[in-house]
N, CA, C and O atoms as a GROMACS GRO file, in nm:
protein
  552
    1UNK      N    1   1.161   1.211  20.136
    1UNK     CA    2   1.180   1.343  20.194
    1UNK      C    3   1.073   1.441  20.145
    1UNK      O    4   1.006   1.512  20.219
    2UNK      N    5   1.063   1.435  19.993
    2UNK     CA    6   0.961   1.488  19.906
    2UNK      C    7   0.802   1.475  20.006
    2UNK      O    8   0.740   1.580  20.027
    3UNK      N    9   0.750   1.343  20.060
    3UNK     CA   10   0.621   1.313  20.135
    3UNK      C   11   0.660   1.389  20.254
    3UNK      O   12   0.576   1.479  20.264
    4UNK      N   13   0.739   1.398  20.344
    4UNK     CA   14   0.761   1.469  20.430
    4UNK      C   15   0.722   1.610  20.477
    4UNK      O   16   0.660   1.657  20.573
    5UNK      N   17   0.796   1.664  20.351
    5UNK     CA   18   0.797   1.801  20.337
    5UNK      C   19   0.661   1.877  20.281
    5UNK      O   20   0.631   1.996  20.292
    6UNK      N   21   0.590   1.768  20.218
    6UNK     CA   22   0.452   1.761  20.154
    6UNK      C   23   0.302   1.779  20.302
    6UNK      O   24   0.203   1.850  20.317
    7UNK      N   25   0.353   1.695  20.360
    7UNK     CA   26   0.282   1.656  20.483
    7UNK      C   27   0.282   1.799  20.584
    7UNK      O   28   0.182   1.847  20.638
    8UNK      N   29   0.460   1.862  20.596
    8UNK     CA   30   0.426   1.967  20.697
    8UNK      C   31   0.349   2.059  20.620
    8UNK      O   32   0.247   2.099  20.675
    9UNK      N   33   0.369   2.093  20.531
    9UNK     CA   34   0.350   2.205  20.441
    9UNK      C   35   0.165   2.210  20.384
    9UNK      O   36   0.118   2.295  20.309
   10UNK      N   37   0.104   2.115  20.434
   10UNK     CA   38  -0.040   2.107  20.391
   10UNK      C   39  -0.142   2.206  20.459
   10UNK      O   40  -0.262   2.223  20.436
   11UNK      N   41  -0.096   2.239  20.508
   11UNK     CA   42  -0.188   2.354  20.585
   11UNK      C   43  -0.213   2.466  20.505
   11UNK      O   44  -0.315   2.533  20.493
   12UNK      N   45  -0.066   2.477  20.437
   12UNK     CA   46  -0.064   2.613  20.359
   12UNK      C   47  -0.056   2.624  20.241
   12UNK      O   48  -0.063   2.740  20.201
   13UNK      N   49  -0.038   2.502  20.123
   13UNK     CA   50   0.008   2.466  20.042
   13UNK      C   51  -0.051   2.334  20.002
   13UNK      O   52  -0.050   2.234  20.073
   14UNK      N   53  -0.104   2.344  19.878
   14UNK     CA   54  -0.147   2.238  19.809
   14UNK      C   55  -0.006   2.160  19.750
   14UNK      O   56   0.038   2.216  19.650
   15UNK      N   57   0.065   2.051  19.791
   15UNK     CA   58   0.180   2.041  19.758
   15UNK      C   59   0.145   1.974  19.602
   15UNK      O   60   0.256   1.950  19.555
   16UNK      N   61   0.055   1.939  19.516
   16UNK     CA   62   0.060   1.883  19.380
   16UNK      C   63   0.028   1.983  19.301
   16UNK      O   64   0.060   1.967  19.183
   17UNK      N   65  -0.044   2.115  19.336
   17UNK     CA   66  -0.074   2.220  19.199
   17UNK      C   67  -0.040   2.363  19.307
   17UNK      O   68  -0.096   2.470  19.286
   18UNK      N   69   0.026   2.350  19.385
   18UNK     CA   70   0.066   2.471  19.423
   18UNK      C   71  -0.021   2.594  19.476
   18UNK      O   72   0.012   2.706  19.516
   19UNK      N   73  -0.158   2.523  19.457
   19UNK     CA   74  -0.271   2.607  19.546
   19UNK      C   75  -0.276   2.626  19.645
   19UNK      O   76  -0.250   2.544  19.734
   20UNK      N   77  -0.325   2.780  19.668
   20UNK     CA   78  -0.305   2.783  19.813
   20UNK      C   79  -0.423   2.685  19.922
   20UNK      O   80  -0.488   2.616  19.844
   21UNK      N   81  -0.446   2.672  19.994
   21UNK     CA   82  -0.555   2.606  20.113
   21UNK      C   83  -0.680   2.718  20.108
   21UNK      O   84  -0.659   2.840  20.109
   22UNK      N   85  -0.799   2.663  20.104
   22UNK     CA   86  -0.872   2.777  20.134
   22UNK      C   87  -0.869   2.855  20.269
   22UNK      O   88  -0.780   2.798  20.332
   23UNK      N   89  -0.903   2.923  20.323
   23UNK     CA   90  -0.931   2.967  20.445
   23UNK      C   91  -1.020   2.951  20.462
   23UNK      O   92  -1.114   2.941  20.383
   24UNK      N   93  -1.016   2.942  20.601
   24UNK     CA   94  -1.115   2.835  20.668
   24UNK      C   95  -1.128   2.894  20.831
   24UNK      O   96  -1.028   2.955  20.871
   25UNK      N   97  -1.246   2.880  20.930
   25UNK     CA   98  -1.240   2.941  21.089
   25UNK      C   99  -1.360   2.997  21.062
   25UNK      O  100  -1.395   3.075  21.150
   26UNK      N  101  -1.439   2.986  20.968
   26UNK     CA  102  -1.582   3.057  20.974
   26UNK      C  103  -1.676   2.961  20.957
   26UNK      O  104  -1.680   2.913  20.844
   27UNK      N  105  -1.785   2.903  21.068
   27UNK     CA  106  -1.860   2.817  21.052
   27UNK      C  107  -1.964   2.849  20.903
   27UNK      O  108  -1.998   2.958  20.857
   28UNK      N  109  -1.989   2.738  20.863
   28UNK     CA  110  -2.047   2.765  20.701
   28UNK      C  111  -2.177   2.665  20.717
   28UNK      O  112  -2.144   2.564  20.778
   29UNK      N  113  -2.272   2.666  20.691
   29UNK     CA  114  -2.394   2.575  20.622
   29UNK      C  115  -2.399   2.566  20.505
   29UNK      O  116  -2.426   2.674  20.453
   30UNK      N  117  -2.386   2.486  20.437
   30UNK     CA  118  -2.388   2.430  20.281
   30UNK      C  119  -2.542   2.362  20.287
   30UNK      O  120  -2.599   2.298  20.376
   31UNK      N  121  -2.587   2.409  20.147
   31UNK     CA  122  -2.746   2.303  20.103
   31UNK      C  123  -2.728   2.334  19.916
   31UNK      O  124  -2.689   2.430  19.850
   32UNK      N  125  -2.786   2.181  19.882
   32UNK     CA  126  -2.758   2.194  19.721
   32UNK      C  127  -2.886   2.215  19.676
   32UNK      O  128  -2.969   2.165  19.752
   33UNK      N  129  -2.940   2.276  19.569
   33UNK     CA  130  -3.022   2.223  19.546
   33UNK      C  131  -3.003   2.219  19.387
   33UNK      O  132  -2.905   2.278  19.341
   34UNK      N  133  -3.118   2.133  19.277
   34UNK     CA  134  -3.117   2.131  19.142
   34UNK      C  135  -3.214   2.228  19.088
   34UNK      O  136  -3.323   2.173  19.108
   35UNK      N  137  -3.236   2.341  19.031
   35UNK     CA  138  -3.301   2.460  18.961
   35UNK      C  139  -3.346   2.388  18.812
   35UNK      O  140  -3.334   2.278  18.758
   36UNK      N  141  -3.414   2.542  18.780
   36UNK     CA  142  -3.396   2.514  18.615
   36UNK      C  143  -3.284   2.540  18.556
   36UNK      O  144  -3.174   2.564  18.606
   37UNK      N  145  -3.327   2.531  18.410
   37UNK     CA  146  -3.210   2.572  18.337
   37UNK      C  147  -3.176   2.758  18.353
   37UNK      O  148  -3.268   2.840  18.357
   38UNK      N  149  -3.087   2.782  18.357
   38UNK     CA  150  -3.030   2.940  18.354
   38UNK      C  151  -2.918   2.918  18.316
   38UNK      O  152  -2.855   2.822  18.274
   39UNK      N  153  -2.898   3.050  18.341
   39UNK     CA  154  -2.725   3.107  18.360
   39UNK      C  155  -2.649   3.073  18.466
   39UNK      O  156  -2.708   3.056  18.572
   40UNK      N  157  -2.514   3.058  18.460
   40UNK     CA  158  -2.465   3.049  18.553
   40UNK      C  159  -2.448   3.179  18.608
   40UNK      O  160  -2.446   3.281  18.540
   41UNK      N  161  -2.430   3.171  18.782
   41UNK     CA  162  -2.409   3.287  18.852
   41UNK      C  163  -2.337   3.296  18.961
   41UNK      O  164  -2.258   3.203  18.977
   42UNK      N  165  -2.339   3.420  19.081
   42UNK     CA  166  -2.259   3.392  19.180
   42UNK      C  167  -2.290   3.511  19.244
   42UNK      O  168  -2.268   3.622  19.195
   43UNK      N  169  -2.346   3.486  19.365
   43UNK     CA  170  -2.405   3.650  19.447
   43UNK      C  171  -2.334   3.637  19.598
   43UNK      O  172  -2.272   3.535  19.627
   44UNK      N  173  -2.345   3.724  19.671
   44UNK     CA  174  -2.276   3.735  19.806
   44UNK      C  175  -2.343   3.823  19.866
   44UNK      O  176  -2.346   3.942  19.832
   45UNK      N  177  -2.424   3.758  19.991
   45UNK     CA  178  -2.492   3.946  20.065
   45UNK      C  179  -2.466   3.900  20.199
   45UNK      O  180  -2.447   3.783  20.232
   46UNK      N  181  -2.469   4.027  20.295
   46UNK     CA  182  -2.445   4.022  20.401
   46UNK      C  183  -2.589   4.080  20.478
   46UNK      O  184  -2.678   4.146  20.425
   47UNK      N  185  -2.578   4.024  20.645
   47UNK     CA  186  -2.706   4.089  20.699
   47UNK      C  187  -2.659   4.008  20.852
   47UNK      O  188  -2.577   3.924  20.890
   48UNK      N  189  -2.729   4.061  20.889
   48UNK     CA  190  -2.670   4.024  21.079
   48UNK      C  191  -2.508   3.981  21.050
   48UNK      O  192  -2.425   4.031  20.974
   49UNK      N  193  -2.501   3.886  21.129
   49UNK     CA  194  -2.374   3.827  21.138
   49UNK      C  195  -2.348   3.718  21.072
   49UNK      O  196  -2.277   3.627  21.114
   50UNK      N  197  -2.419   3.723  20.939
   50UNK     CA  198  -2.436   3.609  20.836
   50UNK      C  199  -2.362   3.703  20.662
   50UNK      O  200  -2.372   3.821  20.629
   51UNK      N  201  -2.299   3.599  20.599
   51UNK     CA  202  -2.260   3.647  20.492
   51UNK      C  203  -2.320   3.506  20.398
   51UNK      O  204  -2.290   3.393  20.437
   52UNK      N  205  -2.379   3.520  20.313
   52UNK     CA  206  -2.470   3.424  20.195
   52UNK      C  207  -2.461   3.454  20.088
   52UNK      O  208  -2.518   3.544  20.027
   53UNK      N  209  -2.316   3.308  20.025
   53UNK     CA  210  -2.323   3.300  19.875
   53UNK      C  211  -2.409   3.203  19.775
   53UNK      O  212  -2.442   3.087  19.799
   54UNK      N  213  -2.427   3.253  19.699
   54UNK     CA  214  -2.553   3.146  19.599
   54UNK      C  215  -2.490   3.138  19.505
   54UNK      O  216  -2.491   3.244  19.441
   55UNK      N  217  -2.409   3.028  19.445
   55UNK     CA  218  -2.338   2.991  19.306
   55UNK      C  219  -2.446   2.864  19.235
   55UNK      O  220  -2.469   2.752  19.282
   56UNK      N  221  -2.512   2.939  19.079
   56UNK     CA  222  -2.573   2.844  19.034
   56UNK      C  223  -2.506   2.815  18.900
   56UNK      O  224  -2.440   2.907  18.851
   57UNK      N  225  -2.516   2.675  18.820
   57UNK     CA  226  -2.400   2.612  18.744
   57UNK      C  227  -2.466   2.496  18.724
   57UNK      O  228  -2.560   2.438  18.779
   58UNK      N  229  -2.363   2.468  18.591
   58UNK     CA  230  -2.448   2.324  18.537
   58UNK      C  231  -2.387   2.218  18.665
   58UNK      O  232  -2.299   2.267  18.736
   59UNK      N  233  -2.425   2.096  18.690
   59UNK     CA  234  -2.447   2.016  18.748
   59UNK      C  235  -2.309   1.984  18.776
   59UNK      O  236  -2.238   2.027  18.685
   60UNK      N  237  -2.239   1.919  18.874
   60UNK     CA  238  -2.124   1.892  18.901
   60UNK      C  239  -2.080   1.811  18.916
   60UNK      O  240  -1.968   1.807  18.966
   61UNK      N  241  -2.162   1.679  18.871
   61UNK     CA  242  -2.137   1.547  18.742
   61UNK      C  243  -2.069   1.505  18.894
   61UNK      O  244  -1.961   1.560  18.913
   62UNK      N  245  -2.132   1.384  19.045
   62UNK     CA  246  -2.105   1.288  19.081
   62UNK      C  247  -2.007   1.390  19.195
   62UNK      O  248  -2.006   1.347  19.310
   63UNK      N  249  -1.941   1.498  19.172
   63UNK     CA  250  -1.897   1.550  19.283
   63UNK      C  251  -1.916   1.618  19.417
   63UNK      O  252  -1.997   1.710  19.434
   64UNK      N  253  -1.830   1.563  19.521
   64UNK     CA  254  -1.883   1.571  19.641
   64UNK      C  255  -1.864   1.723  19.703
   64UNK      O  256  -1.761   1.742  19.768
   65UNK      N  257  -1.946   1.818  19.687
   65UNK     CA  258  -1.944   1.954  19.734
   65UNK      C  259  -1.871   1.940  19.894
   65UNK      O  260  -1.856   1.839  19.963
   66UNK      N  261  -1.832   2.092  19.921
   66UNK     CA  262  -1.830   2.088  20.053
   66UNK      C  263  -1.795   2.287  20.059
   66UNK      O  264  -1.808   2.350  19.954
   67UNK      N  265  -1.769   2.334  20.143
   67UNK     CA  266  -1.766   2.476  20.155
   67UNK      C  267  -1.690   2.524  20.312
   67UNK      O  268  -1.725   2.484  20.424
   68UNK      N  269  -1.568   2.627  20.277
   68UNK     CA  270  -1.494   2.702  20.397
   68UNK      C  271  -1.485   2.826  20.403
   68UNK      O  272  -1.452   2.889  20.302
   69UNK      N  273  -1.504   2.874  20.491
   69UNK     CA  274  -1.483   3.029  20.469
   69UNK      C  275  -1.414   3.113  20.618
   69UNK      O  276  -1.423   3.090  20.739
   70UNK      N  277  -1.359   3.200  20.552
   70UNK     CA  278  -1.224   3.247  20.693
   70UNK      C  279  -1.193   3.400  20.597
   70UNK      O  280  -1.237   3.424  20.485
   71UNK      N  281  -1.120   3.471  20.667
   71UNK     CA  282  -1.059   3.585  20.659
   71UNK      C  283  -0.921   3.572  20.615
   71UNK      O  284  -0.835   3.517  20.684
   72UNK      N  285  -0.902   3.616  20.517
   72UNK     CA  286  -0.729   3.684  20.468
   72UNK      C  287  -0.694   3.778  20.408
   72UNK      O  288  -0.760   3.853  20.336
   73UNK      N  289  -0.578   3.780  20.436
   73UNK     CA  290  -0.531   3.918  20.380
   73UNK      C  291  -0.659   4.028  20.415
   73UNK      O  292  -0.650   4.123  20.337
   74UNK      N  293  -0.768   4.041  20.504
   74UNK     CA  294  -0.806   4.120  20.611
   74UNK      C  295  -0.974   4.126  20.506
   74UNK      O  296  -1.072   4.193  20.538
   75UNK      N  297  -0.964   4.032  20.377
   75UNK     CA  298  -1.059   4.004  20.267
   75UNK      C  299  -1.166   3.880  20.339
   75UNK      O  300  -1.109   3.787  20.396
   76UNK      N  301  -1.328   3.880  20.335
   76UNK     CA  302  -1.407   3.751  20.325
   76UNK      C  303  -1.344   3.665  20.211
   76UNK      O  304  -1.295   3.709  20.107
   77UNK      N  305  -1.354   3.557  20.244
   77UNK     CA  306  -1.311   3.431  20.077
   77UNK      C  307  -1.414   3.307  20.147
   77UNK      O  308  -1.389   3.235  20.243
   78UNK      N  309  -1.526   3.312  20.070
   78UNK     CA  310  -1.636   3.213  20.078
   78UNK      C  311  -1.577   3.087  19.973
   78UNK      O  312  -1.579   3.118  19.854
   79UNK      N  313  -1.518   2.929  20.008
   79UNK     CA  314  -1.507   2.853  19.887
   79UNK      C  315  -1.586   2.761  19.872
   79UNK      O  316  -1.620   2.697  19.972
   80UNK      N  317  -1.635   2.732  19.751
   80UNK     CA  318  -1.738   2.575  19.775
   80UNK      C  319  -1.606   2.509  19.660
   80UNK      O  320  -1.556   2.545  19.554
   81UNK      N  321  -1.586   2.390  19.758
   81UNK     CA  322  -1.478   2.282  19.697
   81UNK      C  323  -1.605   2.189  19.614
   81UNK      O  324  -1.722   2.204  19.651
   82UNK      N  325  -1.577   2.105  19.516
   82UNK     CA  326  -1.631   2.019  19.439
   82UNK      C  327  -1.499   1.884  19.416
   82UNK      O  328  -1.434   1.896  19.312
   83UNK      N  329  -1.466   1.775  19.497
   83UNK     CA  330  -1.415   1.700  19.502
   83UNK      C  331  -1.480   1.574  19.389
   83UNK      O  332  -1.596   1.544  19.359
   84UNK      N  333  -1.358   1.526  19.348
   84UNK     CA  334  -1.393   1.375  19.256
   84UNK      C  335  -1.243   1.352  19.260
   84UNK      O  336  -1.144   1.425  19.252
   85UNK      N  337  -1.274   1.177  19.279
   85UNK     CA  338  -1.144   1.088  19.291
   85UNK      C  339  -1.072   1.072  19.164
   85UNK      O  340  -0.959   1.028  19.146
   86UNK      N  341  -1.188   1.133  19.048
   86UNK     CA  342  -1.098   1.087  18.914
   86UNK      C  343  -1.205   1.182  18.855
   86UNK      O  344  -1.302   1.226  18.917
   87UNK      N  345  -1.171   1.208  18.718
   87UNK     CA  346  -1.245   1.246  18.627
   87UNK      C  347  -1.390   1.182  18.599
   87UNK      O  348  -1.391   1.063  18.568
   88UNK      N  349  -1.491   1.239  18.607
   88UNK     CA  350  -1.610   1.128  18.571
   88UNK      C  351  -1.736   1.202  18.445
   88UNK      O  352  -1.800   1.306  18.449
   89UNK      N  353  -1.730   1.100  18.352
   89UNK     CA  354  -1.842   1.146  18.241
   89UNK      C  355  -1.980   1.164  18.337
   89UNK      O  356  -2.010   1.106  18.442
   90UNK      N  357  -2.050   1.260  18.264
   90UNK     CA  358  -2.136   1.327  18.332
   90UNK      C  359  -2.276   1.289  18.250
   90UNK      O  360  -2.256   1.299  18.128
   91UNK      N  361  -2.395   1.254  18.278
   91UNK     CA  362  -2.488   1.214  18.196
   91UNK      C  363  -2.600   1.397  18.186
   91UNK      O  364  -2.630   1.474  18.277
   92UNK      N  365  -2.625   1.400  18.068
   92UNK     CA  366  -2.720   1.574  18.037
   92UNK      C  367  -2.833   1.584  18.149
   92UNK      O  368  -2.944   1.554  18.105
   93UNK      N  369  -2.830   1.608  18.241
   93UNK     CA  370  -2.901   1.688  18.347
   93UNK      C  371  -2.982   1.775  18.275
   93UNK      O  372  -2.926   1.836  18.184
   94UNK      N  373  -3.156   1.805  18.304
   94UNK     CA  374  -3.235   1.950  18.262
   94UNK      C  375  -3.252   2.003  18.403
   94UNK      O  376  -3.328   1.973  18.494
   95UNK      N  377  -3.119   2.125  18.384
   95UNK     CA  378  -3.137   2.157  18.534
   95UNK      C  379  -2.992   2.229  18.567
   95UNK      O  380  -2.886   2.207  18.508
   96UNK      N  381  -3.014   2.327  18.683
   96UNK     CA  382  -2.868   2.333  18.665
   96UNK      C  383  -2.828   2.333  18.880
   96UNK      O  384  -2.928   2.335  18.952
   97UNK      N  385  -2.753   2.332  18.918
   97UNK     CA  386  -2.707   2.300  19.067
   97UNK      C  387  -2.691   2.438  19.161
   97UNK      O  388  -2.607   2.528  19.151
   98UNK      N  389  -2.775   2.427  19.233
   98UNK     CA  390  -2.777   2.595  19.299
   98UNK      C  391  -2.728   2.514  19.468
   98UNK      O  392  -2.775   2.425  19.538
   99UNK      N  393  -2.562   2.646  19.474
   99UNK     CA  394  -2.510   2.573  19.601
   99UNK      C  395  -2.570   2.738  19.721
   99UNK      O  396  -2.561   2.856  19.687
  100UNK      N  397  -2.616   2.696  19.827
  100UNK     CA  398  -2.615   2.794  19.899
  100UNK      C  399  -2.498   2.787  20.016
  100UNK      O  400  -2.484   2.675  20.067
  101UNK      N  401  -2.437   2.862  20.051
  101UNK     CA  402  -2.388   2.853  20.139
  101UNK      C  403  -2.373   2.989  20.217
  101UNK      O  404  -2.329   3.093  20.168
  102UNK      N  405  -2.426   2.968  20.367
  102UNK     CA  406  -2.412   3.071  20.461
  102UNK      C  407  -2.314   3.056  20.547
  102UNK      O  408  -2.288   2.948  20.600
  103UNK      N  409  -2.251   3.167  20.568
  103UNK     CA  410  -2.123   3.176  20.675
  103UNK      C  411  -2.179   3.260  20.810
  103UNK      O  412  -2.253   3.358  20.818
  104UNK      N  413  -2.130   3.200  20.886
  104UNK     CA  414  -2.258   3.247  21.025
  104UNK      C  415  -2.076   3.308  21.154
  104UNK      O  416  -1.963   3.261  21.162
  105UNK      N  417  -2.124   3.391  21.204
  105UNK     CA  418  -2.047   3.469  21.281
  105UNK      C  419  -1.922   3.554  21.195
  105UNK      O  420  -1.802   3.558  21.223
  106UNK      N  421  -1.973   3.601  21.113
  106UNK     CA  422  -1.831   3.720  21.070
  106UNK      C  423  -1.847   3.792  21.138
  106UNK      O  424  -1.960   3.825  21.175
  107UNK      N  425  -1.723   3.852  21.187
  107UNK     CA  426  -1.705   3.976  21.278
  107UNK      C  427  -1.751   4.090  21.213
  107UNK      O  428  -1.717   4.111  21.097
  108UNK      N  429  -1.830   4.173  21.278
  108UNK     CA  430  -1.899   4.337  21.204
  108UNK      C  431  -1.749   4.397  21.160
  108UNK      O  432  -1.640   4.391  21.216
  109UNK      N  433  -1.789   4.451  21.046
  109UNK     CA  434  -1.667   4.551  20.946
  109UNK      C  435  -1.704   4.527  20.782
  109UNK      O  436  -1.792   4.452  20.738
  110UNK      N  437  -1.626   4.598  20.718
  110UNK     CA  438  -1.635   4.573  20.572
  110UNK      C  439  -1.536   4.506  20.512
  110UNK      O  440  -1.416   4.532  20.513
  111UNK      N  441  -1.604   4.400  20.449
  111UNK     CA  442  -1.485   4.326  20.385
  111UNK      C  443  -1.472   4.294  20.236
  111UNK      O  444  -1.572   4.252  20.178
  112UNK      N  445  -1.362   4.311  20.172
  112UNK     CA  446  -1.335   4.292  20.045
  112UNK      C  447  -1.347   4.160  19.996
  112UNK      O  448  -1.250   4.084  19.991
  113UNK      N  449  -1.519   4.112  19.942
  113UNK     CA  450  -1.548   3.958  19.943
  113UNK      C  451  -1.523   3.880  19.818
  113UNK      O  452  -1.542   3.939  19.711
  114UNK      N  453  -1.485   3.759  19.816
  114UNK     CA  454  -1.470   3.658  19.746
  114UNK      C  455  -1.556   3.503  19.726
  114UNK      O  456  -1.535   3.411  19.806
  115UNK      N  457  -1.600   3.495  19.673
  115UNK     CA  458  -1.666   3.329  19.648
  115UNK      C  459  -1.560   3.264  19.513
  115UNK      O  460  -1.528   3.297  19.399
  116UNK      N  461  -1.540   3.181  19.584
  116UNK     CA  462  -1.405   3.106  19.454
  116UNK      C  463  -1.450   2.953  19.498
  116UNK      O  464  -1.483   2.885  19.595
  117UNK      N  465  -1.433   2.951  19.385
  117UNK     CA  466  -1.511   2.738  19.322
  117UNK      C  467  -1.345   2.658  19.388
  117UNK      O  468  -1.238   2.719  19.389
  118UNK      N  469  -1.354   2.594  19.410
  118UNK     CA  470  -1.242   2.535  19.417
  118UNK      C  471  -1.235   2.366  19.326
  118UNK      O  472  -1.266   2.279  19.407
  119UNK      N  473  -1.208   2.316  19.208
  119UNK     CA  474  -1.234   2.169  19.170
  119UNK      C  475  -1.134   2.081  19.194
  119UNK      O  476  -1.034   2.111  19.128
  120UNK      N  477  -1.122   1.994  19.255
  120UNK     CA  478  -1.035   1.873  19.336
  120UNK      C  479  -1.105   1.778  19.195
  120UNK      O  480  -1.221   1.754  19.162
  121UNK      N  481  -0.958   1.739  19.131
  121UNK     CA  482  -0.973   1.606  19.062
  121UNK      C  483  -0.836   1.515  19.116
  121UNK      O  484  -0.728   1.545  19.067
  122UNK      N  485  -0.840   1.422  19.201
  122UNK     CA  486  -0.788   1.352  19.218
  122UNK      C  487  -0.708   1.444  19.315
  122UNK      O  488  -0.762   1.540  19.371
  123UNK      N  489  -0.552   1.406  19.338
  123UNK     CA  490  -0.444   1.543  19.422
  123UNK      C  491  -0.445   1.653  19.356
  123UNK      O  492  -0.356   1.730  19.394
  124UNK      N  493  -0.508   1.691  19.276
  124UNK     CA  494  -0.545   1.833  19.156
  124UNK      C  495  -0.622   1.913  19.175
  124UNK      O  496  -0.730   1.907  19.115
  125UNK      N  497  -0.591   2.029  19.278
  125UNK     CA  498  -0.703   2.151  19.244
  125UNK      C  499  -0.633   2.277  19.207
  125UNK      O  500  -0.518   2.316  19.225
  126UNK      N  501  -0.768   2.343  19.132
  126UNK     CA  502  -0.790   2.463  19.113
  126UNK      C  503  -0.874   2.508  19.112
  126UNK      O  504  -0.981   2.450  19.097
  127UNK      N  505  -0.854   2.713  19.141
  127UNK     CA  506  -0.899   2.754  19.193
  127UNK      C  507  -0.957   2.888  19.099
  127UNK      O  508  -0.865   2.947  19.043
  128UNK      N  509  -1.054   2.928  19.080
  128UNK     CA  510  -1.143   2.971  18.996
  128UNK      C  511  -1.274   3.073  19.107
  128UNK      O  512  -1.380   3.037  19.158
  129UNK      N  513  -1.199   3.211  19.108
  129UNK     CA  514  -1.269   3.353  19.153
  129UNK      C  515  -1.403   3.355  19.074
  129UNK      O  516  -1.399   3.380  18.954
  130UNK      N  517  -1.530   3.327  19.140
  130UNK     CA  518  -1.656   3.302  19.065
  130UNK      C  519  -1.714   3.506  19.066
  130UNK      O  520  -1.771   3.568  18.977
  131UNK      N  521  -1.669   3.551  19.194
  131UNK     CA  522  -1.698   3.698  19.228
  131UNK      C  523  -1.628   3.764  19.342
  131UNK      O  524  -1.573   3.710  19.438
  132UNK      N  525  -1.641   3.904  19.312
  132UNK     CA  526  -1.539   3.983  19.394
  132UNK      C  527  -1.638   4.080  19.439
  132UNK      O  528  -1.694   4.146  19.352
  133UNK      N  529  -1.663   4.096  19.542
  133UNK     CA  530  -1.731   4.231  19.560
  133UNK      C  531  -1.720   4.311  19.720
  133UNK      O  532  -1.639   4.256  19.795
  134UNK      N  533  -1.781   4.413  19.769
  134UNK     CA  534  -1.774   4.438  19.885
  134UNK      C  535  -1.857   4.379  19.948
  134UNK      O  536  -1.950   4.340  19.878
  135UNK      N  537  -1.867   4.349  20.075
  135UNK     CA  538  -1.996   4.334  20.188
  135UNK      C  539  -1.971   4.414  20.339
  135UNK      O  540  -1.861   4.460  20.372
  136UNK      N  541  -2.101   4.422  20.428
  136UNK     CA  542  -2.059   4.492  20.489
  136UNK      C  543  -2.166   4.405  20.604
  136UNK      O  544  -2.277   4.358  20.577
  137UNK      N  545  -2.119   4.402  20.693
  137UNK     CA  546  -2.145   4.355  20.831
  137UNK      C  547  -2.164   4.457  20.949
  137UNK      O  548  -2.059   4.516  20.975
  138UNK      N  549  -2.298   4.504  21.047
  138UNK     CA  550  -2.297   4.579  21.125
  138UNK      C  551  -2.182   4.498  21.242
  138UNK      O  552  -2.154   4.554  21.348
   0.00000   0.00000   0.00000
């Protein structure tokens, strides 16, 4: 009954850690690339009908990126998911992982923006607000 109820409820509800689903309905382009060493970071700008987050970070050790982005609660929420089937040791990288991701057709207005990491280990995610800021779209 438990799988059942698991199954309708996935849309909205992470049924193993109680996370919510990202939002999602905004076409996104994802590209990785490997940098130098820095800081980690996390920027968000807007310009035409494009909103572009740049999260850079140590390396994400074998995991399979991916990125959604949609409107809630009337807020942008840009996510780059980082999926792995299990935990995996990570070998020292000189370098650190710069994700770009552009969200292409937001509707013109101002929106109260978000980029949040999302890490999938196994049925296990969480969810981790990298930045909060405004953007604004003609």
């Amino acid at each position: 009954m438990r799988t059942l109820l698991c199954a309708l409820a996935v849309t909205l509800i992470s049924c193993t850690s109680g996370v919510m689903a990202p939002p999602s309905g905004l076409p996104v382009t994802l590209a990785t690339t490997v940098v130098g060493i820095g800081p980690a970071s996390a920027t968000l700008t807007a310009a035409g009908d494009s909103a572009t987050a740049i999260v850079i970070q140590a390396p994400s050790c074998a995991a399979l990126p991916s990125a959604d982005a949609g409107i809630r609660g009337g807020g942008l929420v840009v996510t780059l998911t980082l999926t792995q089937s299990r935990p995996i040791g990570c070998a020292v990288v000189a370098g650190s992982e710069r994700f770009a991701m552009v969200v292409h057709q937001v509707p013109a207005g101002q929106y109260a923006a978000s980029v949040v990491e999302r890490s999938v280990v196994g049925t296990t995610a969480k969810d981790t607000t990298l930045l909060t800021t405004t953007v604004s779209l003609p």
